[in-house]
C-alpha positions as a Markdown table, in Angstrom:
| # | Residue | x | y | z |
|---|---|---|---|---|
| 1 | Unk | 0.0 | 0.0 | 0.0 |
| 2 | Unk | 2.7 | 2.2 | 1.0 |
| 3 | Unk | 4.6 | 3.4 | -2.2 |
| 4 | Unk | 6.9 | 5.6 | -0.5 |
| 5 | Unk | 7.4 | 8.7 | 2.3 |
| 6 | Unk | 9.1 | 11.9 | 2.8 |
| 7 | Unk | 11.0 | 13.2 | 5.6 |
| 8 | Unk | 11.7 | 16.8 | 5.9 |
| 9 | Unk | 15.1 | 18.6 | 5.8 |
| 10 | Unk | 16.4 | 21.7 | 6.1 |
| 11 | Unk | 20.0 | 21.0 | 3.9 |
| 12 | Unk | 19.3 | 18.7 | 1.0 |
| 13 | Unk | 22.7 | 18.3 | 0.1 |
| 14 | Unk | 23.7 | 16.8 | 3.5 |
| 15 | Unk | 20.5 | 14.7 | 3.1 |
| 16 | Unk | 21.6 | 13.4 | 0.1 |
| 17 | Unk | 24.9 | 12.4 | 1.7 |
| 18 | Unk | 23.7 | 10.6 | 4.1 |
| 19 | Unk | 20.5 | 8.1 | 2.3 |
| 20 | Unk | 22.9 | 8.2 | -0.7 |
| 21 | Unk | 25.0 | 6.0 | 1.7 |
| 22 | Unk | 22.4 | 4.2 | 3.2 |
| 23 | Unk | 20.5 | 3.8 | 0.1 |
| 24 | Unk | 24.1 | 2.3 | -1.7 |
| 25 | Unk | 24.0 | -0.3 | 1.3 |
| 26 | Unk | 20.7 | -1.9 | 0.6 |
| 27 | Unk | 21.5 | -1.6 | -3.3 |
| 28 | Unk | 19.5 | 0.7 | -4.4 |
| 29 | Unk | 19.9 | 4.5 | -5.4 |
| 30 | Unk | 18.0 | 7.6 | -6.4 |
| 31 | Unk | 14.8 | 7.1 | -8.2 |
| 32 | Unk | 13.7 | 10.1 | -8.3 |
| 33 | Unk | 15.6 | 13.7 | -8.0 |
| 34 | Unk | 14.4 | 18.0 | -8.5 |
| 35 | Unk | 16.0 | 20.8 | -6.7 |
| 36 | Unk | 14.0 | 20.2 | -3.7 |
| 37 | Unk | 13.4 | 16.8 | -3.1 |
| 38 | Unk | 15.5 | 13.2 | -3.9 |
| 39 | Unk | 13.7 | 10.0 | -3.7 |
| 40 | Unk | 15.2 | 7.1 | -3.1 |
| 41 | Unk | 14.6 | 3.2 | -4.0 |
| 42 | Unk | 13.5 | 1.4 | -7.1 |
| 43 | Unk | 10.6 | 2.6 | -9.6 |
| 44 | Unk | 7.8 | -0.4 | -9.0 |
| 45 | Unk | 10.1 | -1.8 | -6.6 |
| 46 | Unk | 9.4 | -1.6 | -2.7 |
| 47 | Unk | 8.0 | 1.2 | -1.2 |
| 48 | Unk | 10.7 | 4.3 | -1.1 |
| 49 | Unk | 12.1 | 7.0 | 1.2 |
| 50 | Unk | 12.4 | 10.8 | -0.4 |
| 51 | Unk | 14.0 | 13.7 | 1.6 |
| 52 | Unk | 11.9 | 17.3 | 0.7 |
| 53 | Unk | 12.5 | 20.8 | 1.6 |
| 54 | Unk | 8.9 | 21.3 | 2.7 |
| 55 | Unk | 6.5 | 22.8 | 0.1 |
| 56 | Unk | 5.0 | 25.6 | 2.3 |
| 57 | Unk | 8.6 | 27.2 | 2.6 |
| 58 | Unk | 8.3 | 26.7 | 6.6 |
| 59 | Unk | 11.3 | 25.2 | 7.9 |
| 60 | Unk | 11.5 | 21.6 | 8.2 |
| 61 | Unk | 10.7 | 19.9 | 11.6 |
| 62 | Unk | 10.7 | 16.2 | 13.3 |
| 63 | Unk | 7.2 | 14.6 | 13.3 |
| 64 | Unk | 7.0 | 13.2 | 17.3 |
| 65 | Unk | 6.1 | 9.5 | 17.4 |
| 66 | Unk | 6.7 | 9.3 | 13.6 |
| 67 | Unk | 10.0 | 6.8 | 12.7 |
| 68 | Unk | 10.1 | 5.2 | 9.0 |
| 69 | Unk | 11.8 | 1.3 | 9.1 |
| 70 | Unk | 14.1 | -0.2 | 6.7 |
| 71 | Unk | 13.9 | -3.8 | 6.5 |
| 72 | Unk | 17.6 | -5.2 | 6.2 |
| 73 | Unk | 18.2 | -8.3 | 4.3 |
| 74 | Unk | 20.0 | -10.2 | 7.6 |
| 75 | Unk | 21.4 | -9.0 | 11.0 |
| 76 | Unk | 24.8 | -8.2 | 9.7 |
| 77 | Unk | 23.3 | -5.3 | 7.6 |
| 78 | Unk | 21.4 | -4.0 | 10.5 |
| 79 | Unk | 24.7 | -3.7 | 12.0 |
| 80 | Unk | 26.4 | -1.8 | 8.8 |
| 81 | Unk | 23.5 | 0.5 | 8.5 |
| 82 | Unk | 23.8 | 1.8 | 11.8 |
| 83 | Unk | 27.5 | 2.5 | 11.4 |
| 84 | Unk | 27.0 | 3.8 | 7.8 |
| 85 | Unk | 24.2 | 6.1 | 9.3 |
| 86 | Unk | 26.6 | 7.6 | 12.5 |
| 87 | Unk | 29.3 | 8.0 | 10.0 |
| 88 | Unk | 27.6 | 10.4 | 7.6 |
| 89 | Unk | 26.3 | 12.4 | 10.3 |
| 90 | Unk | 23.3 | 10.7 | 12.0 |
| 91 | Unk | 22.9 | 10.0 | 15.5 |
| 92 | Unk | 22.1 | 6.7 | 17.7 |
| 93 | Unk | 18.9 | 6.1 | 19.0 |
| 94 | Unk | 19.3 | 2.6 | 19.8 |
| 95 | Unk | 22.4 | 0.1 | 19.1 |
| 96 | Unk | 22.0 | -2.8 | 17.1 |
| 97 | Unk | 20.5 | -6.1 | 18.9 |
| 98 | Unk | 17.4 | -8.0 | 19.5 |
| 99 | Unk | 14.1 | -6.6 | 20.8 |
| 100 | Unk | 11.8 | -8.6 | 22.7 |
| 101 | Unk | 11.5 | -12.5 | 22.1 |
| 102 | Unk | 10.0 | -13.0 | 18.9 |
| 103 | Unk | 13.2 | -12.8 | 16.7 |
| 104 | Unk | 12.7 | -8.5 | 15.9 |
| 105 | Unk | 16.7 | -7.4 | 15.5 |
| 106 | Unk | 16.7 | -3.6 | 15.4 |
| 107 | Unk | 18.9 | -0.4 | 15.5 |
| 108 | Unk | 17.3 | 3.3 | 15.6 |
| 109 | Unk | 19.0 | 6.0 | 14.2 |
| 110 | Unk | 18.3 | 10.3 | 13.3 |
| 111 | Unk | 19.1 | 11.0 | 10.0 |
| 112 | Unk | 21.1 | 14.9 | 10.5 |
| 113 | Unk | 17.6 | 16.7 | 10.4 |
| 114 | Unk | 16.6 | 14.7 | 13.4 |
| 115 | Unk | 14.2 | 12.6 | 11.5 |
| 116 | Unk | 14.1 | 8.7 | 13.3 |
| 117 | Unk | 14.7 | 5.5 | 11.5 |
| 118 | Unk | 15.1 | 2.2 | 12.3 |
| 119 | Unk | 16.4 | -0.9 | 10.1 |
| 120 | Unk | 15.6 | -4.0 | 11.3 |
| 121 | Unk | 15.2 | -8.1 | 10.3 |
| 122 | Unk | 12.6 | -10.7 | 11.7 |
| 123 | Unk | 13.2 | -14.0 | 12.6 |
């Protein structure tokens, strides 16, 4: 249902630093790209994750309660994603490990704006 979401920013340069990296990890790249907005992923491929300067000019701010997951291939990509994401200016929200008991492995991350992610694997 979900074909792709934006998170705000305020530099979209440094944005595209950052999911250019994390993007390159999970073997994908831009899809989509204008002044003002980059989306990232694979045209009719899963759903995709675009950075935007925000269309009403306002600067852009962190939605509380709002995080968007990347689902990792295996545990050892968790892993590289959250180093790939602290190294190009993102900060840790969570290291790497399992959550709970049913198998969930997780890291949570900010991207430089502040926006949170997390990449995770099941089972």
């Amino acid at each position: 249902m979900i074909g792709y979401v934006t998170l705000g920013t305020n530099d979209i340069a440094r944005s595209a630093r950052f999911y250019d990296a994390i993007a390159a990890e999970m073997g994908v790249g831009r899809m989509m790209e204008f002044d003002t907005y980059i989306a990232f992923g694979v045209p009719g491929g899963a759903p995709g994750v675009a950075v935007i300067k925000p269309f009403d000019g306002n600067p852009a701010s962190v939605g509380n309660g709002v995080m968007v997951a990347l689902e990792a291939s295996d545990r050892d990509q968790v892993d590289r994603i959250h180093s790939i994401a602290l190294a190009h200016g993102g900060s840790d929200e969570g290291l790497p490990g399992p959550r709970g008991d049913q198998g969930f492995y997780a890291c949570y991350f900010r991207d430089p704006d502040g926006n949170k992610l997390n990449a995770f694997v099941m089972g």
